[in-house]
C-alpha positions in Angstrom: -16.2 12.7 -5.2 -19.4 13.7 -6.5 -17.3 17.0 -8.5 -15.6 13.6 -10.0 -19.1 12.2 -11.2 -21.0 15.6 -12.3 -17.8 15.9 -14.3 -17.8 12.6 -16.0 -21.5 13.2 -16.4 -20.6 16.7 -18.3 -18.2 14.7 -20.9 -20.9 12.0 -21.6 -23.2 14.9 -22.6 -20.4 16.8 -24.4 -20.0 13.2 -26.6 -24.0 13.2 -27.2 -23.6 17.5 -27.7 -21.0 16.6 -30.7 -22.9 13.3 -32.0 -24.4 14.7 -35.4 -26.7 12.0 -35.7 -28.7 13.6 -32.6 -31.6 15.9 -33.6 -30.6 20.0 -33.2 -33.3 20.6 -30.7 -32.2 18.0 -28.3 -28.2 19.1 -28.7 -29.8 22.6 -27.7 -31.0 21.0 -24.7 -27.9 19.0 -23.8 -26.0 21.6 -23.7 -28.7 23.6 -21.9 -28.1 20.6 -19.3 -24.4 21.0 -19.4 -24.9 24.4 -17.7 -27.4 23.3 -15.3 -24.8 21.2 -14.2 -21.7 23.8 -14.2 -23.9 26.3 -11.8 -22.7 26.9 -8.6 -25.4 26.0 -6.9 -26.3 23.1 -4.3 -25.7 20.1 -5.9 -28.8 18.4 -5.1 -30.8 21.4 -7.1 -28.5 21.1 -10.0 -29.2 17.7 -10.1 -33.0 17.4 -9.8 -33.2 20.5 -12.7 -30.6 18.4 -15.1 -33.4 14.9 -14.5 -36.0 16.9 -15.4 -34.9 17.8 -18.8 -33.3 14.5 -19.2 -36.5 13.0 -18.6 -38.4 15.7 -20.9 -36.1 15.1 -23.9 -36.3 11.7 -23.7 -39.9 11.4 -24.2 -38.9 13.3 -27.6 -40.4 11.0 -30.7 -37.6 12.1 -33.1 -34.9 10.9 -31.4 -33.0 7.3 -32.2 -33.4 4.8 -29.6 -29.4 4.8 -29.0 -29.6 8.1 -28.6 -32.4 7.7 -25.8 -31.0 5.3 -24.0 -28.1 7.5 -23.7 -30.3 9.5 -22.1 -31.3 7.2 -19.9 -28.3 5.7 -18.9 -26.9 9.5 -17.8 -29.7 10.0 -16.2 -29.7 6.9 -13.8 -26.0 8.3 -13.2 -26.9 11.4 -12.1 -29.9 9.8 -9.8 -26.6 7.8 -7.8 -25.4 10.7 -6.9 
């Protein structure tokens, strides 16, 4: 169940990865979160790492408000996990 969430997680980054409207540094980071997410780690640690950025990039003044609350709504997904 939750390998069903991470994954639908991983697409809704890989849509805001291939959105050209979103700033280069923060796709960098997206995807940088995609991998957090793919590690084979405990789930829990992949999870917290993956908010943290999430949270960091959000507070990024460059970025459209869509965009951010994107951000925000993947983010409250991975925190129901």
């Amino acid at each position: 169940m939750e390998d069903n969430r991470i994954k639908n997680i991983i697409s809704a980054l890989d849509d805001l990865n291939e959105d050209s409207t979103v700033p280069k540094n923060i796709r960098a980071r997206v995807k940088n979160i995609i991998g957090i997410l793919k590690e084979e780690t405990d789930v829990q640690i992949r999870i917290n790492r993956a908010l943290q950025e999430l949270d960091e990039i959000s507070e990024d003044t460059n970025m459209q408000s869509y965009t951010r609350t994107q951000i925000w709504n993947i983010a409250s997904l991975l925190e129901m996990i």
